[in-house]
Each structure stands twice: as C-alpha cells, then as structure tokens.
ChimeraX commands (.cxc) that place a marker at each C-alpha (Angstrom):
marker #1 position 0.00,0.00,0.00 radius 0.5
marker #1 position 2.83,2.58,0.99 radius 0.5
marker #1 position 3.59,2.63,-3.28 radius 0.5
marker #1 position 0.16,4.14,-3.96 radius 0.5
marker #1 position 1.07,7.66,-2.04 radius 0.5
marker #1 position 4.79,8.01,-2.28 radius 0.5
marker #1 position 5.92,9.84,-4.63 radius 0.5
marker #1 position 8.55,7.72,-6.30 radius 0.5
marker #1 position 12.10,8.45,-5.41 radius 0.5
marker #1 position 10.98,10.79,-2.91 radius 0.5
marker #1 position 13.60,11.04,-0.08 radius 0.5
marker #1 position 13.04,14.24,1.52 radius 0.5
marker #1 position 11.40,15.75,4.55 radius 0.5
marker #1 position 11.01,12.22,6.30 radius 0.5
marker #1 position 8.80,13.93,9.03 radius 0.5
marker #1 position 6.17,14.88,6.36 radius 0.5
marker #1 position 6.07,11.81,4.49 radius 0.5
marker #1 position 5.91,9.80,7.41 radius 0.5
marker #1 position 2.72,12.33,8.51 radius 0.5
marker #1 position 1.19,10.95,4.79 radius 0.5
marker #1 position 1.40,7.20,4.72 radius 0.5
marker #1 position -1.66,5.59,4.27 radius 0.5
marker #1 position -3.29,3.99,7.29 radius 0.5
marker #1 position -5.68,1.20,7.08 radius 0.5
marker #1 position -8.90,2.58,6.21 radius 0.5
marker #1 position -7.55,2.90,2.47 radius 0.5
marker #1 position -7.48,-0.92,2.34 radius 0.5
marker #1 position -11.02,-0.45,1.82 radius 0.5
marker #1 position -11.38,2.81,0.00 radius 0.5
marker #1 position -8.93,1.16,-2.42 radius 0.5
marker #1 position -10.29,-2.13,-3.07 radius 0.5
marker #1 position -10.73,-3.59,-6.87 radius 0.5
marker #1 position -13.69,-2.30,-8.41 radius 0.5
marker #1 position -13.59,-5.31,-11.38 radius 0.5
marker #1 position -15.91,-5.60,-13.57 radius 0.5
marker #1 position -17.73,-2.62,-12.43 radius 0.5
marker #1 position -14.84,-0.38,-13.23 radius 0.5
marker #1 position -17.00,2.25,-14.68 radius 0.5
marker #1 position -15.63,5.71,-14.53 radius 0.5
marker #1 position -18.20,7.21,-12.27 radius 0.5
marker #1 position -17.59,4.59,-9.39 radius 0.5
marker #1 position -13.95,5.23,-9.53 radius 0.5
marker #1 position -14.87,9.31,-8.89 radius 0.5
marker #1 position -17.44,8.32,-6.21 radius 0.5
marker #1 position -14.16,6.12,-4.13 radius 0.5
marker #1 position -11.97,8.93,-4.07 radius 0.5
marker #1 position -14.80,11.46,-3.67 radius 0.5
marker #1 position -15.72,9.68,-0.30 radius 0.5
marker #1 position -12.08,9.31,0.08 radius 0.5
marker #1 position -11.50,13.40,-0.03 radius 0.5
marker #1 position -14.29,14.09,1.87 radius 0.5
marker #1 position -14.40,11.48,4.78 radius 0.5
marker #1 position -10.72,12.88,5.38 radius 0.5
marker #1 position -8.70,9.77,4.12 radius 0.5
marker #1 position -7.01,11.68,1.65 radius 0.5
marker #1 position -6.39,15.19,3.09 radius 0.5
marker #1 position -5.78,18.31,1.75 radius 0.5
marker #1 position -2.66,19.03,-0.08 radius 0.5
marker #1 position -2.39,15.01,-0.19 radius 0.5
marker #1 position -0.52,13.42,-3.50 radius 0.5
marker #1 position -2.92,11.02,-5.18 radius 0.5
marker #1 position -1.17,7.76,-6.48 radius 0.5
marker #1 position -0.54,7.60,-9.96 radius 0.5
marker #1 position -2.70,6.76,-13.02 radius 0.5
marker #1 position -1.26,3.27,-13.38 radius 0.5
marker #1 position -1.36,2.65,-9.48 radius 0.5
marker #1 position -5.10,3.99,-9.05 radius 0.5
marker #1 position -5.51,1.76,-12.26 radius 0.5
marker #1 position -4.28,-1.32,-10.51 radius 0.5
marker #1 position -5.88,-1.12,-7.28 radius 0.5
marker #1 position -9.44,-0.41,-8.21 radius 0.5
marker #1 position -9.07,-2.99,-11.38 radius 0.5
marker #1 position -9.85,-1.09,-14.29 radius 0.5
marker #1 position -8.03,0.25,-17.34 radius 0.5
marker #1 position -5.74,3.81,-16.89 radius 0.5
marker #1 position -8.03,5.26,-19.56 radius 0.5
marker #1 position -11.19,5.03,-17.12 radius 0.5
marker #1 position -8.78,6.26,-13.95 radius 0.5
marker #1 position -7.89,9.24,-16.53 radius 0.5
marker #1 position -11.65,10.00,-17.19 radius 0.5
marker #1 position -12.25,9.82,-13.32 radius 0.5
marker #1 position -9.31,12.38,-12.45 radius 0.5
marker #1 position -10.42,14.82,-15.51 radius 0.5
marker #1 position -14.12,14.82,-13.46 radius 0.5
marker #1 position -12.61,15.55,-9.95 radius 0.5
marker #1 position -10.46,18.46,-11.20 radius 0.5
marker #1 position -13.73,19.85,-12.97 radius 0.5
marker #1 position -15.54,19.55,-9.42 radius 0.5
marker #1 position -12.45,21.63,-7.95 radius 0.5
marker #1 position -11.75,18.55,-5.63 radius 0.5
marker #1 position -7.83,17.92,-7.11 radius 0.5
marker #1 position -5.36,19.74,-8.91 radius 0.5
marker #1 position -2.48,18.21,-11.74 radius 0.5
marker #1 position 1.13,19.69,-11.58 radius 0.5
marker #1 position 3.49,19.08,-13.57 radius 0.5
marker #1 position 6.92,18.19,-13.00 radius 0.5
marker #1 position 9.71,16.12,-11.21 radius 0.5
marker #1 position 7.55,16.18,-8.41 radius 0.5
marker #1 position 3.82,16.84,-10.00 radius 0.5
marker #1 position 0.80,14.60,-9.89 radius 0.5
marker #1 position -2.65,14.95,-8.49 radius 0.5
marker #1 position -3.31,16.51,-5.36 radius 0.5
marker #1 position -6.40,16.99,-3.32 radius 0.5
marker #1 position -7.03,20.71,-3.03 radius 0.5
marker #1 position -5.50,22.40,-0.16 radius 0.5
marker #1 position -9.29,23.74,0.79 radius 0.5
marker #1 position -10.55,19.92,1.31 radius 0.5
marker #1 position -12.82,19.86,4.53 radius 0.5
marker #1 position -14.16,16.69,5.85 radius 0.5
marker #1 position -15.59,18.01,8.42 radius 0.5
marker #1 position -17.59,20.39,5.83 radius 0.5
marker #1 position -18.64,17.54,4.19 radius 0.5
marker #1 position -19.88,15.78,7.70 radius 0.5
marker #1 position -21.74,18.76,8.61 radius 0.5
marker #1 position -23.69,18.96,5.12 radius 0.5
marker #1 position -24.47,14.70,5.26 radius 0.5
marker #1 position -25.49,16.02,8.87 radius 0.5
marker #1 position -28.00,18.05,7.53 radius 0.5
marker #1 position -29.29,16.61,5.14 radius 0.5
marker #1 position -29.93,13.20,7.24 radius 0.5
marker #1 position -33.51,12.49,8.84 radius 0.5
marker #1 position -33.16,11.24,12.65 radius 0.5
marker #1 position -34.88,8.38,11.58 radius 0.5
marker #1 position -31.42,7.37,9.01 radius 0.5
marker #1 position -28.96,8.89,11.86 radius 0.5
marker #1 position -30.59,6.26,14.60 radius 0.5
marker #1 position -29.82,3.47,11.87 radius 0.5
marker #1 position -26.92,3.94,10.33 radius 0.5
marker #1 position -25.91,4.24,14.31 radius 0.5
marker #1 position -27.47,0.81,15.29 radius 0.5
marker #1 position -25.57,-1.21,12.63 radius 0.5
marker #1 position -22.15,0.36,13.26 radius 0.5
marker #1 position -23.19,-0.36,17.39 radius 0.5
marker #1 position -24.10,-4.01,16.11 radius 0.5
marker #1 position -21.35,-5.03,13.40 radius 0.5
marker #1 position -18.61,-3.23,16.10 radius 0.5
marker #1 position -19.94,-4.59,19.55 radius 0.5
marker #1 position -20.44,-8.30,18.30 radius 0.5
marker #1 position -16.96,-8.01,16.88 radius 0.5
marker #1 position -15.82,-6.67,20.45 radius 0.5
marker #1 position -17.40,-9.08,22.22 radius 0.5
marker #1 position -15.64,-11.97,20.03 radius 0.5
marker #1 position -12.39,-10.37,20.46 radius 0.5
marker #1 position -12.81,-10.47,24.50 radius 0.5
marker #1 position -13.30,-14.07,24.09 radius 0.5
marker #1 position -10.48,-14.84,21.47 radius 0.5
marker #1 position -7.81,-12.68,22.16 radius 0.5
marker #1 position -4.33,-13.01,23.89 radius 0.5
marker #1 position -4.21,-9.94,26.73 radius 0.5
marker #1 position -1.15,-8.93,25.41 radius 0.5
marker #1 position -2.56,-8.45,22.13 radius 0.5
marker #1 position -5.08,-6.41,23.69 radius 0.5
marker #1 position -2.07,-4.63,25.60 radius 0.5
marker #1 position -1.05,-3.64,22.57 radius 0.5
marker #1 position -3.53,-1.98,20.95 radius 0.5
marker #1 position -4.36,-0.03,24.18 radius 0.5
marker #1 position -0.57,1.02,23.89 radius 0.5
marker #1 position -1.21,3.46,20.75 radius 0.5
marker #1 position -3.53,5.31,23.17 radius 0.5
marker #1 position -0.81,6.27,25.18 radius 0.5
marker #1 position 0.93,7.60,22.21 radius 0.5
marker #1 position -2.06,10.06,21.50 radius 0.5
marker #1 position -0.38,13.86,23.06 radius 0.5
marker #1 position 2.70,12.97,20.37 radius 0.5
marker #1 position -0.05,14.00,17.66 radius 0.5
marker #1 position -1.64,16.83,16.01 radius 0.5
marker #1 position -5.46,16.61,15.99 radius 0.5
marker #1 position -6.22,15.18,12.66 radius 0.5
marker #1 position -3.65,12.18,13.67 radius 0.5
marker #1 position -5.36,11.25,16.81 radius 0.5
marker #1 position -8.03,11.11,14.17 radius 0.5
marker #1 position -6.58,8.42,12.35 radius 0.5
marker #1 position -4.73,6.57,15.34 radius 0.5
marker #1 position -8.57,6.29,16.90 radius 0.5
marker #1 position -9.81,5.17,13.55 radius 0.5
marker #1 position -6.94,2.76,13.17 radius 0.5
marker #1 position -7.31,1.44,16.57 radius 0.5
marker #1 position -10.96,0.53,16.37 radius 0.5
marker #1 position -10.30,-1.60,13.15 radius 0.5
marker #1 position -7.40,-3.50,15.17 radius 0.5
marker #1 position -9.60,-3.85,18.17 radius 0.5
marker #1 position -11.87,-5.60,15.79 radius 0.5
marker #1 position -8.80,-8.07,14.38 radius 0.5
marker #1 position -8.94,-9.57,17.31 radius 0.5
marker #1 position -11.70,-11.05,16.80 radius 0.5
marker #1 position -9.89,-13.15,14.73 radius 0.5
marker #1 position -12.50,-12.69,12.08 radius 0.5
marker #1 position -11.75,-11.69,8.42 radius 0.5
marker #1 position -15.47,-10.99,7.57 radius 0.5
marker #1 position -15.96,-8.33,10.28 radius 0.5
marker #1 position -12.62,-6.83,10.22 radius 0.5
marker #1 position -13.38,-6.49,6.50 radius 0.5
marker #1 position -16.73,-4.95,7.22 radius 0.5
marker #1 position -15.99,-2.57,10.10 radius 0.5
marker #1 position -13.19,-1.21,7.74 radius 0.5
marker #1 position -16.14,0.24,5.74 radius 0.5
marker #1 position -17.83,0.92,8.10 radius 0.5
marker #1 position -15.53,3.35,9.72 radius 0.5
marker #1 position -14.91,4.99,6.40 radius 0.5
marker #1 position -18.66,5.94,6.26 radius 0.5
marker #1 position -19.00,6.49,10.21 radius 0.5
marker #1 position -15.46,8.16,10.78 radius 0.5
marker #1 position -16.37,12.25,9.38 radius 0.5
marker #1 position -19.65,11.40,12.00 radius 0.5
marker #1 position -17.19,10.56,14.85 radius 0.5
marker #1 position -15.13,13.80,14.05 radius 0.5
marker #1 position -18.15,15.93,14.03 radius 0.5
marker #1 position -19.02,14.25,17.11 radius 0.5
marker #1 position -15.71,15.40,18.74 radius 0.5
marker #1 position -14.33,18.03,16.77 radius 0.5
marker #1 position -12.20,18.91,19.20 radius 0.5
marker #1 position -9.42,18.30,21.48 radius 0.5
marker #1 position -11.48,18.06,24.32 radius 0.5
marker #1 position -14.34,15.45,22.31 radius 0.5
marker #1 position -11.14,13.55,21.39 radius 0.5
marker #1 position -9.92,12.96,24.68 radius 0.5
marker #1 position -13.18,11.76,25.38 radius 0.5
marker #1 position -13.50,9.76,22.87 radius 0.5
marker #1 position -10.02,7.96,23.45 radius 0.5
marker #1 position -10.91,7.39,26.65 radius 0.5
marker #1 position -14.28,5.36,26.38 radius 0.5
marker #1 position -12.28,3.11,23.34 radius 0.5
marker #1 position -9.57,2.87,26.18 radius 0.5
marker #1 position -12.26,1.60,28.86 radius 0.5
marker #1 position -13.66,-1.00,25.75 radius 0.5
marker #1 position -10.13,-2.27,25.31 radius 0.5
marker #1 position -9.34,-2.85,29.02 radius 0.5
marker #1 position -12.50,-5.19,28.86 radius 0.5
marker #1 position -11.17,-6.91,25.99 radius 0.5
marker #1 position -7.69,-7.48,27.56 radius 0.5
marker #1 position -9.88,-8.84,30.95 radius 0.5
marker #1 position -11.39,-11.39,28.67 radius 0.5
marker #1 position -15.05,-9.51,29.64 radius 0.5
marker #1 position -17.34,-9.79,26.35 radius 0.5
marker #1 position -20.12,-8.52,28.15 radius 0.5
marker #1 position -18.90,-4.95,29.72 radius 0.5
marker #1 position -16.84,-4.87,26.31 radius 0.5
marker #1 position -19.70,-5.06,24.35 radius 0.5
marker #1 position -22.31,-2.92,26.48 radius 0.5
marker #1 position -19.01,0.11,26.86 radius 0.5
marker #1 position -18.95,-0.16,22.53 radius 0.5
marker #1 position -22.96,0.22,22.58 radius 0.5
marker #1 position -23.05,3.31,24.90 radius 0.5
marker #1 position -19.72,5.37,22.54 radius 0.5
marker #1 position -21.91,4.48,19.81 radius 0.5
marker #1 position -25.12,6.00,21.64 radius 0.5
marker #1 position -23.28,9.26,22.79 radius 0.5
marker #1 position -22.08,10.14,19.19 radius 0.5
marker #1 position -26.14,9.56,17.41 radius 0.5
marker #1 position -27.12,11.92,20.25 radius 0.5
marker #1 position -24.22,14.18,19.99 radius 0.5
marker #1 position -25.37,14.56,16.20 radius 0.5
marker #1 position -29.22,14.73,16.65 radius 0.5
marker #1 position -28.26,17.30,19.15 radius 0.5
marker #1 position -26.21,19.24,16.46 radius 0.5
marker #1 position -28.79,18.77,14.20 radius 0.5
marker #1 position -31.49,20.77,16.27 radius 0.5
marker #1 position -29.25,23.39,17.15 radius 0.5
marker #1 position -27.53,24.58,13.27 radius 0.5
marker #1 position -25.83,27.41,15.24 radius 0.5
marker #1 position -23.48,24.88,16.94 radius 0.5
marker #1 position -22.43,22.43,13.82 radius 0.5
marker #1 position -21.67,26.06,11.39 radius 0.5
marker link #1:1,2 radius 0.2
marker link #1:2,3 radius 0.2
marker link #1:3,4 radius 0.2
marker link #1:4,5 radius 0.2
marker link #1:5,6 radius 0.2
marker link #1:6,7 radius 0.2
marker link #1:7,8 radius 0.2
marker link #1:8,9 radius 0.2
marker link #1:9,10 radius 0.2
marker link #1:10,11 radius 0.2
marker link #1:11,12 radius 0.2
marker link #1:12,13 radius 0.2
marker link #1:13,14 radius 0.2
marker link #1:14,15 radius 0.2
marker link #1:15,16 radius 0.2
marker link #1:16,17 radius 0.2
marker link #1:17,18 radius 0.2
marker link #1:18,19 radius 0.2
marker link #1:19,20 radius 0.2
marker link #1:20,21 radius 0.2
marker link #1:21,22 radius 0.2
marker link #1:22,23 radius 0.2
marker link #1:23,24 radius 0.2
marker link #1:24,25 radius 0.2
marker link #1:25,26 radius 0.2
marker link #1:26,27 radius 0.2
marker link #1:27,28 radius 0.2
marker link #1:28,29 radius 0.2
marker link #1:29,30 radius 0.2
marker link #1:30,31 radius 0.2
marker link #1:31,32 radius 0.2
marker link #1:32,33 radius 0.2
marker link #1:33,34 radius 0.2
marker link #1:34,35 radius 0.2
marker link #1:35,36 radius 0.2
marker link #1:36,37 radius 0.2
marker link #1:37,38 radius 0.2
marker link #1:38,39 radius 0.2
marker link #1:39,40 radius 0.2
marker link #1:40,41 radius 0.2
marker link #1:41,42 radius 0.2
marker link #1:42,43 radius 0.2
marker link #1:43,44 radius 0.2
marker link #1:44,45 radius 0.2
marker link #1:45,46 radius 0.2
marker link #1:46,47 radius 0.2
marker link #1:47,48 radius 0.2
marker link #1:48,49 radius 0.2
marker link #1:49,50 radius 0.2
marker link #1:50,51 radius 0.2
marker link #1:51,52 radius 0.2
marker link #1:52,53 radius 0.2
marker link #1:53,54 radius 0.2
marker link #1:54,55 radius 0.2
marker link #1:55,56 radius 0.2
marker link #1:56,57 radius 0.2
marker link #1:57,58 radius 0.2
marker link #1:58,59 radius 0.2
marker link #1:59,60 radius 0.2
marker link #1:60,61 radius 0.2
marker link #1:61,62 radius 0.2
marker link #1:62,63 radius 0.2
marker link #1:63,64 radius 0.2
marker link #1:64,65 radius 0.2
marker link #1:65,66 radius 0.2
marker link #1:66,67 radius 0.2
marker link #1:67,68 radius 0.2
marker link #1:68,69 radius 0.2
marker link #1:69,70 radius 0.2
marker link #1:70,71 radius 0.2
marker link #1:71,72 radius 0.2
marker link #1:72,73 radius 0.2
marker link #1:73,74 radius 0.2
marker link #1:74,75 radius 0.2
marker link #1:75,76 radius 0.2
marker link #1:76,77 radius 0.2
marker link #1:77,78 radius 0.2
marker link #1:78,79 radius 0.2
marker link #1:79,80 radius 0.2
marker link #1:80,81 radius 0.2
marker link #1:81,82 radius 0.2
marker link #1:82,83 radius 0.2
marker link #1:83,84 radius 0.2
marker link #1:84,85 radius 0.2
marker link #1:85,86 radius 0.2
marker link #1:86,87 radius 0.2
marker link #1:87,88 radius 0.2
marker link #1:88,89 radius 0.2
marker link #1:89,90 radius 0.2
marker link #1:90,91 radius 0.2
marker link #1:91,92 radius 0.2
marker link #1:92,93 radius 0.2
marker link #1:93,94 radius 0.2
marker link #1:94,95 radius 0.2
marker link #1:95,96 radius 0.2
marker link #1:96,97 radius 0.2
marker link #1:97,98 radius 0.2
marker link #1:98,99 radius 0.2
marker link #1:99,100 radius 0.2
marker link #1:100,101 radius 0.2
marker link #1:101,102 radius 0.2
marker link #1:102,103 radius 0.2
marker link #1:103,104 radius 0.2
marker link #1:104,105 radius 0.2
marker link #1:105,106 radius 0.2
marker link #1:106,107 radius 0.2
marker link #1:107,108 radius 0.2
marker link #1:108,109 radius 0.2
marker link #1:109,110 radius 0.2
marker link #1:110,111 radius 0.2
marker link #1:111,112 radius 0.2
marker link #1:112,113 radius 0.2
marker link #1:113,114 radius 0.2
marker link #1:114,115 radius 0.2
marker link #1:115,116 radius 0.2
marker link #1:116,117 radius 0.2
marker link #1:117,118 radius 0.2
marker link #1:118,119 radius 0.2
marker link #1:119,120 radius 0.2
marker link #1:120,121 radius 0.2
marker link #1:121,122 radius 0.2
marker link #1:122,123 radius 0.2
marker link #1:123,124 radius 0.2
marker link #1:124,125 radius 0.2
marker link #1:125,126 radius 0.2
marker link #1:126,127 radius 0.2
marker link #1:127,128 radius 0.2
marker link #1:128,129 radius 0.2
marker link #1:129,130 radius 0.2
marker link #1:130,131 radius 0.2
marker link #1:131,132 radius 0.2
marker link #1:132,133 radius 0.2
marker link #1:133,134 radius 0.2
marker link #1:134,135 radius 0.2
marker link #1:135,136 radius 0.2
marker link #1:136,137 radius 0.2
marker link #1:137,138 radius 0.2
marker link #1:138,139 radius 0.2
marker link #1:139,140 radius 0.2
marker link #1:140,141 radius 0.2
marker link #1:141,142 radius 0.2
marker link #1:142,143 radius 0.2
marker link #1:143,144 radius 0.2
marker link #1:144,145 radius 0.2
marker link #1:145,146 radius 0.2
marker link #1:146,147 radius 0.2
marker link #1:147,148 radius 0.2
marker link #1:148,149 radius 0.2
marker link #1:149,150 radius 0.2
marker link #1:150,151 radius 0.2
marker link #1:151,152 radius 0.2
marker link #1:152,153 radius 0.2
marker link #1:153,154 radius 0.2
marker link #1:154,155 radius 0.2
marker link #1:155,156 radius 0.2
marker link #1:156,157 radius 0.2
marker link #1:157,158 radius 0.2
marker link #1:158,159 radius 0.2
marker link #1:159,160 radius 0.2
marker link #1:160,161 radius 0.2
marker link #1:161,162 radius 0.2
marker link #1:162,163 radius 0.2
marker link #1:163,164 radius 0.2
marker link #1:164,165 radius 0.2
marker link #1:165,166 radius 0.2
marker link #1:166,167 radius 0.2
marker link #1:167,168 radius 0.2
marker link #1:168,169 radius 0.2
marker link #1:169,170 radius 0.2
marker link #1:170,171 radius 0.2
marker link #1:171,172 radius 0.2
marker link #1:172,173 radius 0.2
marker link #1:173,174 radius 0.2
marker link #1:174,175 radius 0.2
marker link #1:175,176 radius 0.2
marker link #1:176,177 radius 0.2
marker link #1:177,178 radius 0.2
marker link #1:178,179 radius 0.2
marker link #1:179,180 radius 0.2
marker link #1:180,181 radius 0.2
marker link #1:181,182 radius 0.2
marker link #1:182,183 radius 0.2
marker link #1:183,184 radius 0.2
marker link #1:184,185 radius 0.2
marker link #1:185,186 radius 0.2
marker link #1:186,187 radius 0.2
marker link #1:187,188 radius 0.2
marker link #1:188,189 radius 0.2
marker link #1:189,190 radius 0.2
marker link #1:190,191 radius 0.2
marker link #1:191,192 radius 0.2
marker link #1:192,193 radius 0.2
marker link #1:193,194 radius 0.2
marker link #1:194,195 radius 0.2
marker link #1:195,196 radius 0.2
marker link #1:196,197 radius 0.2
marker link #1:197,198 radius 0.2
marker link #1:198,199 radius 0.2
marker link #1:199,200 radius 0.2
marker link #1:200,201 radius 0.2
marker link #1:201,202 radius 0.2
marker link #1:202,203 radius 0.2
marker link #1:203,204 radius 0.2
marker link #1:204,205 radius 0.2
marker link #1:205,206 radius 0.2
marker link #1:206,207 radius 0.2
marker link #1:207,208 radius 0.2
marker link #1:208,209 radius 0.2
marker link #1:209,210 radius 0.2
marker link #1:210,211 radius 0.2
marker link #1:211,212 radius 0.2
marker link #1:212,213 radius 0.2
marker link #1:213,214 radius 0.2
marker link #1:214,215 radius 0.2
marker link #1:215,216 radius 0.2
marker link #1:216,217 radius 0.2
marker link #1:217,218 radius 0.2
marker link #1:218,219 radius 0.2
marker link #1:219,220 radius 0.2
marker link #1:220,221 radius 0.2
marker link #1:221,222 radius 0.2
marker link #1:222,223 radius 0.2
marker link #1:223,224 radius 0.2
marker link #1:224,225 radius 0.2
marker link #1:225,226 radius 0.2
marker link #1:226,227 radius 0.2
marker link #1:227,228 radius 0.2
marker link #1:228,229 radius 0.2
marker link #1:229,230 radius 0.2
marker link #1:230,231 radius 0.2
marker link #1:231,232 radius 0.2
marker link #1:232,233 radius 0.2
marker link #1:233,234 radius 0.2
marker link #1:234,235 radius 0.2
marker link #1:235,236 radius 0.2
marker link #1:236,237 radius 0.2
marker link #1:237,238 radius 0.2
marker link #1:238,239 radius 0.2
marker link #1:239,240 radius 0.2
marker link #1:240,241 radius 0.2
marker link #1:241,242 radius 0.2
marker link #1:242,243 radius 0.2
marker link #1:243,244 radius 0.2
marker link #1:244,245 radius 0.2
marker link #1:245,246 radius 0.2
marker link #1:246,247 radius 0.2
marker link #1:247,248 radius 0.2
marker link #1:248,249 radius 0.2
marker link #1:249,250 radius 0.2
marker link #1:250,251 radius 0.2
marker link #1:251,252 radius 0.2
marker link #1:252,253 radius 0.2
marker link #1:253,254 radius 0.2
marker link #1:254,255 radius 0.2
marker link #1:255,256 radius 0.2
marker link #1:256,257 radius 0.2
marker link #1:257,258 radius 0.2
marker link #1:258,259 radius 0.2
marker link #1:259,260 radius 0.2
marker link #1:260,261 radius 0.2
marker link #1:261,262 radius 0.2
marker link #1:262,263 radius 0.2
view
C-alpha cells in the first residue's frame, strides 16, 4: 500500500512523508472495483475518500497506473475519473519532477460531515448508528473471548501515544485502533466490514468530537472497551462499545437541532 502515495524516489522531509502514509482505512477505500470499473464509481471512491478525510488536503494522489491497478480497471477510465474531480475543484495536476494529483489544499471533511449532517432524517442517523453499534460490539465481544491480553495490551498502547499528535492524527490513530480492536476477533469478515464501516462512520465521529477536548473523550471510552477486551469480559466490552456508539447519534441529533453549533 505505501507505493500508492509516495511519490517515487521521494527522499526528503522524512517527518512529512511519514505524517502521509496511508493507514488502514484505504485498504477499503482502495479495493478492486472489477468488472464494475465504470468511470463514475472510480470518482465516487476517491470522492468519499476526499471528503471522509482519508485523503487530506494538499495530499498526492497515487498515480494513473497505481489507481488503475488497485481499483481494477483500465488507466483510460482512472484518466476519465481524475479529468471529473479536477472539474468539481476537488484535485489539482502539476506538472513536474515532483507533480501529480493533489487533493485541493481547501478539502474539509468536516464540511462535508456537517452537510451529510443536515441533510440526514433522525430516523437514518438512529440506523446507520445501530448497525455500526451491532457489526462493532459483536466483533468486540468476540475479540474479548479470542484474544491473547497482550494483544489487547497492545492496541491499548497506541492510546498512550495520543499527546505525540496533532489533531487530525489522533483522528486516524482512533480510527486505526478501532479496526485492530476488531482483528482480534480473529475474524476476516468483520474486520473487513468494520473497515467500511468506519470509512462511512469516521467524518460522524469527528463531528461528534471536533475537538481536542471530544477527542480525549472519545479515546478514553475506546480505552475503557479495550481494558475489557484485555480482561477477557465480552459482556462490559460489548455494552461500553454500545453506549460510545449511543453518545455520538445523540451528539449529532443534538447538532442537528441546534444549526448554530455544527456552522
């Protein structure tokens, strides 16, 4: 995965490159499209991509060939896709030693978040919230019965690690975590599916917490899940995954009915 956004040869400013590695959530925003590699589902992956923050702003793209391999589908239909997201302002083409496509230094996926926000009834906010709170507490509760406490250990480590970052990198470590939390269940098919479903539920979770403040809050409830995981408790694991879940919904239906507090 690191091939499909480094720039080849690159060998400066370790520190920033480093800051633009993929993390695992692109596994999934990347996968082969096959034989439905039509040009218009390639723009809608990296459209969700830009605006659900896993490509960021100023980010390099991967190249024609690269996007062409991953999603499955021929460079001409990756070329068509690119020429639509530069008409929609979304990326911009440079030319060069060191030119590609980049996502547009005004990207905002927590614009994007707030506009979904808006435009979602309760009703869809209180569902799409009950099967993240299912798919991610059963595969909690599977992991407190199959995994090794160190493994657990672990993954509650990269908490720790949290003050190191800037704000949009706790992002992704919390992201991250939740997916690896889910690993342990030792189960392909819901690892596989949470992975998607924290691409679609991850700009929510920001919105949720925009902050520093709603991060460290955040952290800490997926800290208290994990330490029930490493005890070998399905139960309290489980129950601690369904009330995060419940907070954010009502954090959002909250946001919703006040439109002063999500501008």
């Amino acid at each position: 995965m690191e091939s499909l956004t480094s720039p080849t040869g690159a060998r400066a400013e370790p520190d920033r490159q480093r800051s633009r590695q993929p993390h695992r959530l692109q596994g999934a925003l990347f996968r082969s499209i096959g034989d439905e590699g039509r040009a218009e589902l390639v723009v809608r992956r990296l459209v969700d991509a830009i605006h659900r923050g896993h490509l960021r702003a100023g980010e390099r793209l991967p190249s024609e060939s690269e996007l062409a391999r991953s999603f499955g589908v021929a460079p001409v239909t990756v070329r068509e896709a690119l020429l639509t997201l530069r008409g929609r302002g979304l990326i911009v083409t440079r030319r060069g030693r060191n030119g590609g496509s980049f996502v547009v230094d005004d990207a905002d996926p927590l614009a994007f978040a707030r506009d979904a926000l808006m435009r979602t009834s309760r009703l869809a906010l209180r569902d799409m919230g009950a099967h993240y709170s299912a798919i991610t507490a059963a595969a909690v509760r599977l992991a407190a019965r199959r995994a090794d406490a160190s493994e657990a250990g672990r993954v509650l480590h990269r908490l720790e690690l949290l003050d190191d970052l800037d704000v949009d990198q706790q992002r992704r470590v919390l992201d991250d975590v939740l997916v690896e939390l889910v690993s342990l269940s030792q189960s392909a098919r819901l690892t596989r599916e949470q992975m998607k479903l924290q691409a679609e539920f991850s700009p929510y979770l920001r919105l949720a917490a925009p902050d520093d403040a709603g991060l460290r809050k955040q952290a800490a409830s997926l800290a208290d899940i994990i330490s029930a995981v490493e005890q070998s408790d399905p139960d309290t694991a489980g129950v601690r995954t369904e009330r995060l879940v419940a907070g954010v919904i009502d954090a959002l239906i909250h946001l919703q009915s006040s439109p002063a507090g999500i501008s």
